[in-house]
C-alpha positions in Angstrom: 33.2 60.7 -24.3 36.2 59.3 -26.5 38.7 60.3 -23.5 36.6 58.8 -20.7 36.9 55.4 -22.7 41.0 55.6 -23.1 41.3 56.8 -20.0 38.9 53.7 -18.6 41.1 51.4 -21.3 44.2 52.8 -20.2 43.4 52.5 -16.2 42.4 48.6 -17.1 45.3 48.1 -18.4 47.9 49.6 -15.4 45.8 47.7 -12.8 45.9 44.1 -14.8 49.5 44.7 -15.4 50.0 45.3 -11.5 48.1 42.3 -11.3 50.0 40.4 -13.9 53.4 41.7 -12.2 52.1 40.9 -8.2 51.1 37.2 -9.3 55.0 36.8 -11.2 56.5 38.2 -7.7 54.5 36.0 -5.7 55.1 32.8 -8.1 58.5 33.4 -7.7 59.0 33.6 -4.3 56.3 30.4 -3.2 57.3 27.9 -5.8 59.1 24.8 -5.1 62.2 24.9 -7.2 64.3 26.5 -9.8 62.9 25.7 -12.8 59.6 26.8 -11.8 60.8 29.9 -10.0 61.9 30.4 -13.4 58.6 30.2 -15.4 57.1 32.8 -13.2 58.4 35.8 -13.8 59.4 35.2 -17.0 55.6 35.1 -18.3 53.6 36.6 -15.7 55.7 39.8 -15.3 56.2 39.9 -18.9 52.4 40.4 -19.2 52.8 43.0 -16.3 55.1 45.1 -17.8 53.8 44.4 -21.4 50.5 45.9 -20.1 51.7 48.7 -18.3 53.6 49.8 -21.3 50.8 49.2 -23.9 48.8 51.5 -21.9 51.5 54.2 -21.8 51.7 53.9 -25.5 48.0 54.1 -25.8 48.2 57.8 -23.0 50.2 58.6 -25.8 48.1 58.1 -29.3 44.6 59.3 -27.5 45.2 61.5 -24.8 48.8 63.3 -26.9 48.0 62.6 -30.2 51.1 61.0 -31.0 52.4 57.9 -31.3 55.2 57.0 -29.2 57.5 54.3 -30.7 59.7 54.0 -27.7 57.0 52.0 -25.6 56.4 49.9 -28.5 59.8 49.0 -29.2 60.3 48.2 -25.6 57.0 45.8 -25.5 58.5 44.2 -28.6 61.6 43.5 -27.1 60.4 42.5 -24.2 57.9 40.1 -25.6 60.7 39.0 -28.1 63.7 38.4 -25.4 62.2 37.5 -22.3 61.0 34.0 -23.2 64.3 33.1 -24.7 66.3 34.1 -21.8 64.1 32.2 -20.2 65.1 29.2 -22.1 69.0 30.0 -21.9 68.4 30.1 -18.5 66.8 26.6 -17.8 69.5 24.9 -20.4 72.4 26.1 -18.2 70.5 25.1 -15.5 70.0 21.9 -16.4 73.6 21.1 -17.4 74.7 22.4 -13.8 73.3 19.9 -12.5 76.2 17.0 -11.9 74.2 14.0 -11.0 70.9 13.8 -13.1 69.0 12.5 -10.1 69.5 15.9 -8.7 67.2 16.8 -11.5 63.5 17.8 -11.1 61.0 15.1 -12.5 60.3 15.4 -16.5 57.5 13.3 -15.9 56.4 9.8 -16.4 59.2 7.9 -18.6 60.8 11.0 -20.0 64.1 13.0 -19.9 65.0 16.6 -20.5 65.6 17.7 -23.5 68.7 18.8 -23.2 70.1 15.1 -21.5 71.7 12.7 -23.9 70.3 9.3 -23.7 73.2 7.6 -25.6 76.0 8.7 -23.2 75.0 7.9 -19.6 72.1 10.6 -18.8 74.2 13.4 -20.6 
């Protein structure tokens, strides 16, 4: 009965990060611009891949009995790097930019972090 449930648990887990990694492809080839073209693969497809190899770790510990560090070093990693490379990755975008009008919208009455208000926009 207890390998019927992991192997349910561990099924779950493949098809949401499928799921998780079709809705980051799609997001990233529908959205309007860079910067949200950016935001999602970097979290969705994170998830996707974060669940996929959860659920190999998880093949390991029940079905195995053995834990298998390299799939939970990889999720950390993952988890730990992708949303700073996403961040690196918008900064540089951002100061690419030449004219600040070429800039998305930050919204209503503000600027981008990264813009300096006291020297002209930059």
């Amino acid at each position: 009965m207890m390998q019927i449930v992991a192997e349910l648990v561990i099924a779950a887990l493949l098809v949401l990060g499928g799921v998780f990694g079709l809705i980051g492809s799609y997001g990233l080839l529908r959205l309007k611009d860079t910067f949200q073209r950016l935001h999602a693969p970097t979290k969705a497809s994170t998830l996707g891949v974060g669940a996929a190899l959860i659920a190999s770790a998880l093949q390991s510990i029940f079905l195995q009995g053995d834990l298998s560090w390299h799939e939970v070093l990889i999720t950390l990693f993952i988890f730990l790097t992708a949303p700073l490379t996403a961040i690196y990755l918008a900064k540089t975008l951002l100061h690419r930019h030449i004219d600040p009008a070429t800039l998305p919208s930050a919204g209503e009455g503000k600027v981008w972090a990264a813009q300096d208000v006291k020297n002209d926009g930059w």
